[in-house]
matplotlib code that plots the C-alpha trace (Angstrom):
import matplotlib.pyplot as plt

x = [0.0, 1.4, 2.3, 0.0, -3.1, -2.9, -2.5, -6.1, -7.9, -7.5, -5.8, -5.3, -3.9, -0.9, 1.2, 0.2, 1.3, 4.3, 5.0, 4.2, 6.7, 10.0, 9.6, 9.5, 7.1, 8.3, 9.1, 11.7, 13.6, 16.2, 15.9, 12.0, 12.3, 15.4, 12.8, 9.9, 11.0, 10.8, 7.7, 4.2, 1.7, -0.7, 2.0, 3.9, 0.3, 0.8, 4.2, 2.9, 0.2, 1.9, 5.2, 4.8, 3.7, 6.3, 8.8, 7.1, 6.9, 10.7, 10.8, 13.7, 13.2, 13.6, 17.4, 18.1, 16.7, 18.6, 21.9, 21.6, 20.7, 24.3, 26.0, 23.8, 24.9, 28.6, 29.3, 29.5, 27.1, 24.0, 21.8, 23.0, 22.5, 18.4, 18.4, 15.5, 14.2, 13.4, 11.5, 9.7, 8.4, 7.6, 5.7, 3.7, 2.7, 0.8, -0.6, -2.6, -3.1, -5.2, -6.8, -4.8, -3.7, -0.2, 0.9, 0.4, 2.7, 5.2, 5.5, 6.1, 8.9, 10.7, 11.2, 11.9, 14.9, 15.8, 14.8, 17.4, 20.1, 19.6, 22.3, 20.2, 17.1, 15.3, 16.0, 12.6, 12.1, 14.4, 11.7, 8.8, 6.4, 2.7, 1.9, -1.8, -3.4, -7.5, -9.1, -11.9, -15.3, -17.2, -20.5, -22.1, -25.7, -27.9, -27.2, -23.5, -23.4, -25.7, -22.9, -20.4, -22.5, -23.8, -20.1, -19.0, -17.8, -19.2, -21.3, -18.7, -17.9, -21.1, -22.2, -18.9, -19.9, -23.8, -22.4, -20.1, -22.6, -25.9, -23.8, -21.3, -18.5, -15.5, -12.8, -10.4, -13.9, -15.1, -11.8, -12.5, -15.9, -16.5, -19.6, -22.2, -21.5, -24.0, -27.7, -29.0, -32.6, -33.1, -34.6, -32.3, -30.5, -27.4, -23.3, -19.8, -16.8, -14.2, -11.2, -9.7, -11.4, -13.3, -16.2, -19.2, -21.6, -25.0, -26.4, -29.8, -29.2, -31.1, -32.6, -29.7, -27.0, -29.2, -30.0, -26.7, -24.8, -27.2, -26.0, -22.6, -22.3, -24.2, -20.9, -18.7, -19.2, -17.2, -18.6, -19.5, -16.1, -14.8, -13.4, -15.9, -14.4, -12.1, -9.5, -9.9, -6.7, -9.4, -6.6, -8.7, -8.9, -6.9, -8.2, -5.6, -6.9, -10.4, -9.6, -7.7, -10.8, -13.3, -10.4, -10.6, -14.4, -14.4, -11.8, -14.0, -16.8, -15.7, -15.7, -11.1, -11.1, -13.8, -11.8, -13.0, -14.4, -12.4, -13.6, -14.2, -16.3, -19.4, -19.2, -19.9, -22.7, -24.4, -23.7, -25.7, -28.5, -29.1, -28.7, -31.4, -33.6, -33.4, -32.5, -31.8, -28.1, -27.6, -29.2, -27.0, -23.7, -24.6, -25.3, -21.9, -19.8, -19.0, -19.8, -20.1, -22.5, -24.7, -27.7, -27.8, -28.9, -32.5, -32.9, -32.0, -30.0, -33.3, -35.1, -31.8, -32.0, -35.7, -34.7, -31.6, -34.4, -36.8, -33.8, -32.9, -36.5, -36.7, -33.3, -33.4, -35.6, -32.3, -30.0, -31.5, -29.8, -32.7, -35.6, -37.9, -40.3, -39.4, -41.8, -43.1, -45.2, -47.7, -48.9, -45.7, -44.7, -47.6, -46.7, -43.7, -44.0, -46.7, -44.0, -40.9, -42.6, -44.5, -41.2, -39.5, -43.2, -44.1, -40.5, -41.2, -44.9, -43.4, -40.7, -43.2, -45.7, -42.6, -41.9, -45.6, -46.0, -48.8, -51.5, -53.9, -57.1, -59.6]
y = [0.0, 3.1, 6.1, 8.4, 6.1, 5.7, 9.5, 9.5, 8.4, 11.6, 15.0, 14.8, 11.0, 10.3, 10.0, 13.4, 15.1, 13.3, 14.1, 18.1, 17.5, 16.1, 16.9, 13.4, 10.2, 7.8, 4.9, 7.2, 6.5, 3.8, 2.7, 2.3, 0.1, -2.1, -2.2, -3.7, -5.3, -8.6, -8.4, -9.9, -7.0, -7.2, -6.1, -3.8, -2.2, -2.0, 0.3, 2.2, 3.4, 3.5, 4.6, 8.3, 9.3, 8.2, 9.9, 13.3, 12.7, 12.5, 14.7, 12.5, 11.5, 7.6, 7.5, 9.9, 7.7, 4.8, 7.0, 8.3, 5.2, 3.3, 6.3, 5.7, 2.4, 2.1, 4.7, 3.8, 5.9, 3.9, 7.5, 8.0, 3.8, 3.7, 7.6, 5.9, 3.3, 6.8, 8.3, 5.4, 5.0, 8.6, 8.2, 5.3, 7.5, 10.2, 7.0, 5.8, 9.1, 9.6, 6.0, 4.6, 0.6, 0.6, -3.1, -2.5, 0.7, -0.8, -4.1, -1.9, 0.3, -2.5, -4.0, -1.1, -0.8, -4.8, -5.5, -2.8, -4.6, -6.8, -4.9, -1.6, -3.6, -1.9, -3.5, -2.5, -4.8, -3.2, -0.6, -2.3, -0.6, -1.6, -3.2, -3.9, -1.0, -1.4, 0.6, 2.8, 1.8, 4.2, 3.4, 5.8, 6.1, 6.4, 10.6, 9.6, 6.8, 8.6, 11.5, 9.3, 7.8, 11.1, 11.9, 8.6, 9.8, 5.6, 2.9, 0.4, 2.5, 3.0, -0.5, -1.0, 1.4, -0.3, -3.6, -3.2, -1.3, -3.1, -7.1, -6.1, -6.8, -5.6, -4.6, -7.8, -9.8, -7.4, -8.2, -11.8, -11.8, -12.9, -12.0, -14.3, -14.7, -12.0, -12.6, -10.1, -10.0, -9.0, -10.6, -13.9, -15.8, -16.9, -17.5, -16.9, -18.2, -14.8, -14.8, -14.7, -16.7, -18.9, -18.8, -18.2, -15.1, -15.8, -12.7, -11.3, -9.9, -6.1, -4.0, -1.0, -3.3, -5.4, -2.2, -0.7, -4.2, -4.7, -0.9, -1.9, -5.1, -3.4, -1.4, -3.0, -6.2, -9.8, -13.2, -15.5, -15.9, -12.8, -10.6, -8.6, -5.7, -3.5, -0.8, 1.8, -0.2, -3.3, -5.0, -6.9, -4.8, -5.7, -5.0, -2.3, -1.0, -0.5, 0.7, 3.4, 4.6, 4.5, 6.6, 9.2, 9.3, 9.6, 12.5, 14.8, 13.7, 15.9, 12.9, 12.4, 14.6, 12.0, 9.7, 5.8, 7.0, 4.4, 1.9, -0.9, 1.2, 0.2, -3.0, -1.4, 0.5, -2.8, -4.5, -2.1, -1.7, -5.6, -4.7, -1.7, -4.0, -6.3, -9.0, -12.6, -12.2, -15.7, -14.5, -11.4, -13.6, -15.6, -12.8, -10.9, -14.3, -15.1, -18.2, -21.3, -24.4, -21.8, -23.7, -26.8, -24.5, -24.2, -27.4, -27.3, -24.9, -23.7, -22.4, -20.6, -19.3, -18.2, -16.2, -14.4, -13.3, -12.2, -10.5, -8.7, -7.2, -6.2, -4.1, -2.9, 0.3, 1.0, 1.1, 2.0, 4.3, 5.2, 6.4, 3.6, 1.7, -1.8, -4.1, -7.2, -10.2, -9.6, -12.7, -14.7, -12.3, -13.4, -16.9, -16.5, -13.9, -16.8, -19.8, -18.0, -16.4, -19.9, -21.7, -22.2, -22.9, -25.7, -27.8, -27.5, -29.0, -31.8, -32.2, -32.5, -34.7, -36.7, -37.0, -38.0, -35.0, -33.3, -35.6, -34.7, -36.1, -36.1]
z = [0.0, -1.2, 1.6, -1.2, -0.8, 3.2, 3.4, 2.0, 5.5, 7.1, 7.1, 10.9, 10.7, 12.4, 9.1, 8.0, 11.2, 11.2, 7.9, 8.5, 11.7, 9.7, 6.6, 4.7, 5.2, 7.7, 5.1, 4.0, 7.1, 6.2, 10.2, 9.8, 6.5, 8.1, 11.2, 8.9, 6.0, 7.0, 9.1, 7.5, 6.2, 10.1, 12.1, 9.1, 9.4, 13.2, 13.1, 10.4, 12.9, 15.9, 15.4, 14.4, 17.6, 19.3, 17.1, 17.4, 21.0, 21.3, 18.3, 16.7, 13.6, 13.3, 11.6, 14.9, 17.0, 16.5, 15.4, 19.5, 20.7, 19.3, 21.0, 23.9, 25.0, 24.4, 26.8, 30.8, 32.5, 33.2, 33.1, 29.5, 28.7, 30.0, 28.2, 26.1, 28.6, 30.1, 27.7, 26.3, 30.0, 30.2, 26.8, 27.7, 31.1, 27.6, 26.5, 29.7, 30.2, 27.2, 27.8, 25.3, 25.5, 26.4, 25.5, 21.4, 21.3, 23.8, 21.5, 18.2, 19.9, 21.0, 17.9, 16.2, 18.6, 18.0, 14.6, 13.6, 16.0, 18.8, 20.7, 20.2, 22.1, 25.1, 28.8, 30.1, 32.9, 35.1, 35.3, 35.8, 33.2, 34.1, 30.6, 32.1, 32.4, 32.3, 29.6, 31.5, 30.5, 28.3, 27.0, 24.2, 23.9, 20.5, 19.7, 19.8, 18.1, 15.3, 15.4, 14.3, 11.3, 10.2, 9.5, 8.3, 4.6, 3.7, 3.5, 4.8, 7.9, 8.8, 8.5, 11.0, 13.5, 13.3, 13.5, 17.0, 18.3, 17.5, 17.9, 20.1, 17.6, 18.0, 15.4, 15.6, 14.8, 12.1, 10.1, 10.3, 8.8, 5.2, 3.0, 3.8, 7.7, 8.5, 7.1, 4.5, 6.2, 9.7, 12.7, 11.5, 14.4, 13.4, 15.5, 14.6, 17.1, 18.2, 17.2, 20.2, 22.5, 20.3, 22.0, 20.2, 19.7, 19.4, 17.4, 15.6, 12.3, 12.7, 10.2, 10.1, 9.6, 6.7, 5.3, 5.3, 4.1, 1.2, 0.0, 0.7, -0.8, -3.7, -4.9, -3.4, -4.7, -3.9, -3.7, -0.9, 1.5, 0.6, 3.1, 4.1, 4.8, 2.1, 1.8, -0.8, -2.6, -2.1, 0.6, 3.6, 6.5, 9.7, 13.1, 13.5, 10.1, 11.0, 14.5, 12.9, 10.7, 13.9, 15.8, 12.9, 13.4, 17.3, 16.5, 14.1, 15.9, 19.2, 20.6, 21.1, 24.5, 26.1, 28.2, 27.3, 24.0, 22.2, 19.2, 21.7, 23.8, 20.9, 22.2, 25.7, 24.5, 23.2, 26.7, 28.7, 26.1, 27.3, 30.7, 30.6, 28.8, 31.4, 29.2, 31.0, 32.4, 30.7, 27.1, 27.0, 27.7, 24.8, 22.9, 24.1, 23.2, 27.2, 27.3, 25.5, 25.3, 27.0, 24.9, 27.2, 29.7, 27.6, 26.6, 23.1, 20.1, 19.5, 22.5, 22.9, 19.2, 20.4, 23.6, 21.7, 18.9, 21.3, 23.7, 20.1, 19.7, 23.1, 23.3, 19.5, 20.4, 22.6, 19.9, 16.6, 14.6, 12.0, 14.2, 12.1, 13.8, 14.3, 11.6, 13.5, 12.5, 15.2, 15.4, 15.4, 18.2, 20.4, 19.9, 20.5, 24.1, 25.0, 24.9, 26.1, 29.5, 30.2, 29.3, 32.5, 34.2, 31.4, 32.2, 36.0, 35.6, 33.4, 35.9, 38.9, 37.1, 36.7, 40.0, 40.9, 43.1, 40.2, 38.9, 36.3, 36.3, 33.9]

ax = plt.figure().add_subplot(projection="3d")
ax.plot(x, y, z, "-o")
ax.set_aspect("equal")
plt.show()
């Protein structure tokens, strides 16, 4: 992916300031390409992102960097040796600071230190950096949420934002799905395993995200088991990729000064729609991919497939993003209300009839 192209995302992207800052793109940097040429696309995709900031933090410009930190460590003053242990620590204090996760921009500065020599690595542990810093919890609500797709500049963003916040997914999920995991009709049950857990998510297809997948798939095109998601250059997106376009978003939104108002915080927002709709603490795990082989608890796949449907109805008036009613098959509903509130009562009669202790006569 050319440095042109990239450039494209946003005027206030990090690769634009830092190119505004020292004059020259950072590929240009013969320390940056020796740091990155051998590493696969995903994590060539993660320096790209990360890095800048660190350089204008310390403004040095990457060929600096390392140039000061060979001089750095063959003296013998240990001050002058941990110059840039220092100010990596100090930088990581901005990061949590401004909510940021620590561990991904630690991992990327390090091995732009040792990929360009082993000898040049960072001895952080002597430190004791807290790599485990808990993101605070931010939950938007609907108006917000509606901000940031009335400035989305697409279809496919939009339908990302609608996605994490209406099925809880979050970004490293998003680049995973292909086209035909998510139904093109709404109200449709179906599951997907996370990435990193491998649990599953049991989730309810909703009328936004149909809507806004059948206008994206529309020009963008692709067949079954395609990568969903797309670059401009047509590249699959990474997790990193599409966590730097909902960052962007956030940004013109008004939203960067809010602390917690992160990408992932969507995912919050979905969690405590299904808390304010009361939803069944065991539904909304399902439906938040906490916990597996959840439908043995009901029975069967399909009373579960039931309650996550009729959960989804119930919460969807909390996070709609069109201000349309919500289209129902009245009938179907009632039938449905009727069985899942007598559910729990019908298995206990059958249970106690079982037992001898109910008898029917006729």
């Amino acid at each position: 992916m050319s440095h042109k192209k990239r450039t494209k995302l946003n005027k206030n992207s990090g690769q634009i300031q830092f190119i505004n800052h020292f004059g020259q793109p950072l590929e240009k940097y013969q320390a940056y390409t020796r740091a990155t040429e051998h590493l696969d696309k995903k994590t060539q995709t993660s320096y790209y992102s990360r890095l800048p900031g660190f350089f204008m933090y310390l403004n040095e410009d990457p060929d600096t960097v390392i140039k000061n930190r060979q001089a750095d460590i063959t003296g013998n003053d240990m001050l002058t040796i941990e110059r840039y242990e220092r100010k990596v620590k100090n930088y990581l204090k901005v990061l949590e600071e401004k909510n940021l996760a620590v561990q991904p921009h630690l991992n990327v500065i390090q091995g732009f230190f040792k990929n360009n020599s082993r000898r040049l690595r960072l001895e952080m542990g002597t430190l004791k950096i807290a790599i485990t810093q808990k993101r605070k919890k931010y939950s938007p609500n609907q108006d917000e949420v509606k901000k940031l797709i009335d400035i989305s500049e697409s279809t496919r963003d939009q339908l990302i934002i609608t996605l994490m916040f209406q099925n809880g997914i979050l970004p490293v999920d998003l680049a995973n799905l292909k086209i035909g995991d998510y139904p093109h009709e709404p109200w449709i049950y179906y599951t997907k395993a996370r990435c990193k857990t491998g649990e599953p998510w049991h989730g309810v297809s909703t009328p936004d995200c149909c809507r806004l997948l059948n206008k994206y798939l529309k020009k963008r095109g692709g067949k079954i088991g395609d990568p969903l998601f797309i670059s401009r250059e047509n590249n699959a997106m990474s997790s990193e990729a599409i966590s730097e376009v909902l960052e962007v978003l956030i940004t013109r939104a008004g939203f960067g000064s809010v602390v917690g108002f992160v990408p992932k915080c969507l995912r919050d927002g979905f969690e405590d729609a299904l808390v304010d709709a009361e939803i069944y603490h065991k539904v909304k795990e399902a439906m938040m991919g906490h916990g597996s082989g959840i439908e043995h608890q009901y029975g069967s796949a399909r009373k579960l497939e039931e309650r996550v449907v009729e959960a989804m109805r119930k919460v969807y008036p909390l996070i709609s993003l069109t201000d349309q009613p919500v289209q129902v098959d009245n009938e179907r509903e009632q039938k449905l209300d009727l069985l899942l509130k007598n559910y729990d009562a019908f298995i206990r009669l059958a249970q106690l009839m079982e037992e001898g202790k109910i008898v029917i006569k006729d």
